[in-house]
C-alpha positions, 0 to 999 in steps of 0.5 A: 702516316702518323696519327698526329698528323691525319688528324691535322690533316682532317681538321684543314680538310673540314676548315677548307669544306666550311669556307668552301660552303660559306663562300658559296651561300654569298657568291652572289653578295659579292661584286667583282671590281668591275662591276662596282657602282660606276655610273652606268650601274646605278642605272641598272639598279632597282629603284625602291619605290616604297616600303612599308610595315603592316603590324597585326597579333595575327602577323607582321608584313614588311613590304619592300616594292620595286620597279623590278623583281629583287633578288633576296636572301633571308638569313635568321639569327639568334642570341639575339632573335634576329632576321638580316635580309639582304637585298641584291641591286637597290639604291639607298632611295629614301623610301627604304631608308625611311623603313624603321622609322615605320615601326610601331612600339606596339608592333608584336613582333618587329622592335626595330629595323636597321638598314646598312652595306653589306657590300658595294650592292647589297643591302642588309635590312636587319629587323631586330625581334621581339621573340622568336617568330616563323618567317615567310618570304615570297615575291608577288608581280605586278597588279593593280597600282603595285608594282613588283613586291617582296613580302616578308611575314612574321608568324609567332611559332605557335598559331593563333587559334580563332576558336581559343581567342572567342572563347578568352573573349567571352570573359571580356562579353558586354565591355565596349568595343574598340572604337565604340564611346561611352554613349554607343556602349550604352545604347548597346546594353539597351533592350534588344528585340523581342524576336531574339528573346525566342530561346535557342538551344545553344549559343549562336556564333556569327562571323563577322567579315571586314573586307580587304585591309593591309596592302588592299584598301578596297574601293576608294571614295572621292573623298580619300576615304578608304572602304577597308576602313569603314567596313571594319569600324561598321563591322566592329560596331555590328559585333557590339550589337550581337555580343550583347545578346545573351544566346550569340557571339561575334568573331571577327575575321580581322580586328585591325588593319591587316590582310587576310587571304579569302579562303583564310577567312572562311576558314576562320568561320569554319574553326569556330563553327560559325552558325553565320558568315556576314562579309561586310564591304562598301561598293564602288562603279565608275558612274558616281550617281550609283547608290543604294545597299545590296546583298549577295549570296553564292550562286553555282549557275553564274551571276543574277546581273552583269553587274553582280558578275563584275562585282564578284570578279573585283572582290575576287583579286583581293588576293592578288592586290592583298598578296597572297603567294599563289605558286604555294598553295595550303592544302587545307584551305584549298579543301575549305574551298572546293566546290561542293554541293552547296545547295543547302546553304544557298537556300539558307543564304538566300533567307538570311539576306532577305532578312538583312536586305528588309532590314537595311532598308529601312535605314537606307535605299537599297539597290536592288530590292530582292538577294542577287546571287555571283561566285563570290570566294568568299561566300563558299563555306560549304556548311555556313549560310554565306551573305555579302553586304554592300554597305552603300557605294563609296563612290557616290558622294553622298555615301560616301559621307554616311560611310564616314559619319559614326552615326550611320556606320551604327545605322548600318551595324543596327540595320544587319542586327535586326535582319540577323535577329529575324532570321534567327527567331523563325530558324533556330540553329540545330543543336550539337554534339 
């Protein structure tokens, strides 16, 4: 055969393997006739029952919830940056159809979001980027409220580094924090303690822990108020505090209203090799007369109470209310939680929640009088003393509006300082290489 004519032969044969592979990665996007949407398919169709957008520096989260698993394909383009996900068997519910008005114009990631047919049954939602980012896509099943959810994050390509963003933050030390007046600034720049006056041979670090955020509200108060919410501001007033003490420094495990997985959060403590790990979260019990503030510390021979054991077991699905991918596990942060001898840090958790306990105390009614002990995940740093502070219940009414009100989230903030101060005055951290 004439060369001429293999070589036309061989440019068909390799046109026919291109079709031959496009057809194939969108067989599913196409519906023979038979199955256009006559009326007995829309009733087979998975109905949106919401959609929502969670923007964070640390990632975006797009969330598509149904009344059944979706089944999904995520394309990524460029020039420009672009990702089309494409949704088999949905109607057009205005739920989804509301999904781009739900972008922020601060979102770090995500510019805009259009929706369209991409054929008689799927739908095509084309998330329109800022740069480059690292997708990750996953379905999580049904638990608590929710009901079948398909998560989409966005990464930036290079991770934040926590250890990088405290050491920028230093230059910032001593501004106001978000969310706090001009009026809380100064008080915070107000003389602090003579116990922390004790010298220390380096600078202390204390990670500060928000519980849940994003997807996971926490507990929820008669009032509507959102126990997420009020962690964070009481979390973010606490940071204040210590950021003015010449000898400590605060990091926050989340900054805003985003989730992060427990074991990214001790994980995050361990990068900046945290001296201190204070998980903040406000209680909740089915009886509303319920009051008073507590703290726990990690136990390795079961609970102190039966009630210390429940509470333990609720805070321990946030990753399954938050979303985490459970089928796909980090083998570095499944190291941050293995089970090791903690005994040295149950014994110096245990001293720095009396400490905070004593000091809560004398701003509101505790629960329990004495540091109770349960397997929290969250507390299991094999080599940070780990204390979880229950604020006050935000199922009790009266708390519940403590909670709500500025001036005693700063009650409470003022209240783990000064415990934090104790301890740190009689167990001066050890010095580092």
């Amino acid at each position: 055969m004439p060369r001429r004519d293999r070589s036309a032969l061989s440019a068909r044969s390799r046109l026919t393997t291109i079709g031959w592979q496009r057809r194939r990665l969108c067989r599913w996007l196409v519906l023979p006739a038979s199955q256009l949407l006559l009326p007995d398919a829309w009733a087979e169709m998975a109905r949106i029952a919401s959609a929502r957008v969670w923007p964070a520096q640390e990632y975006t989260r797009v969330i598509v919830e149904s009344n059944s698993p979706l089944a999904h394909q995520l394309v990524v383009l460029r020039n420009p940056d672009r990702l089309a996900l494409d949704i088999d068997g949905v109607d057009a519910s205005s739920e989804l159809l509301s999904l781009p008005s739900r972008v922020n114009a601060s979102d770090p990631y995500i510019a805009s979001i259009r929706l369209g047919r991409q054929s008689a049954s799927v739908m095509r939602v084309v998330l329109d980027l800022k740069a480059e980012v690292r997708p990750d896509i996953f379905a999580l099943r049904p638990v608590a409220e929710f009901g079948h959810r398909l998560v989409l994050d966005l990464y930036p390509l290079v991770p934040l580094d926590p250890l990088m963003a405290l050491l920028e933050g230093e230059s910032h030390k001593g501004s106001p924090s978000p969310g706090s007046s001009v009026a809380d600034a100064q008080r915070e720049a107000a003389p602090a303690p003579r116990a922390a006056e004790k010298e220390t041979s380096r600078r202390i670090t204390i990670a500060i822990d928000p519980g849940h955020g994003g997807e996971d509200p926490g507990a929820i108060g008669r009032r509507g108020t959102y126990e997420k919410h009020v962690v964070l501001a009481i979390a973010q007033k606490l940071k204040a505090r210590i950021d003015t003490q010449p000898n400590m420094r605060a990091m926050l495990t989340r900054d805003d209203d985003y989730f992060v997985p427990l074991a990214q959060r001790v994980a995050k403590a361990r990068r900046v090799q945290a001296d201190l790990f204070i998980s903040i979260h406000a209680d909740a019990f089915r009886d509303p007369a319920a009051r008073g503030s507590s703290v726990f510390a990690l136990s390795e021979r079961g609970a102190t109470s039966a009630a210390a054991r429940w509470l333990a077991n609720r805070e321990n699905r946030a990753d399954l209310i938050g979303g985490v991918d459970l089928d796909r596990r980090d083998p570095v942060l499944a190291r941050t939680l293995l089970d090791l001898s903690q005994t040295a840090q149950i014994s110096d958790s245990l001293k720095v929640g009396q400490r905070v306990l004593d000091g809560i105390g004398t701003h509101n009614a505790l629960h329990k009088n004495s540091v109770e002990q349960a397997g929290f995940a969250v507390l299991k740093a094999p080599d940070i003393p780990s204390i979880l502070v229950e604020t006050a219940f935000i199922s009790n009414p009266d708390e519940e509006l403590k909670l709500r009100s500025a001036g005693h989230q700063r009650k409470f903030a003022d209240s783990i300082h000064e415990g934090v101060l104790r301890y740190f005055a009689d167990n001066p951290p050890l010095a580092r290489a």
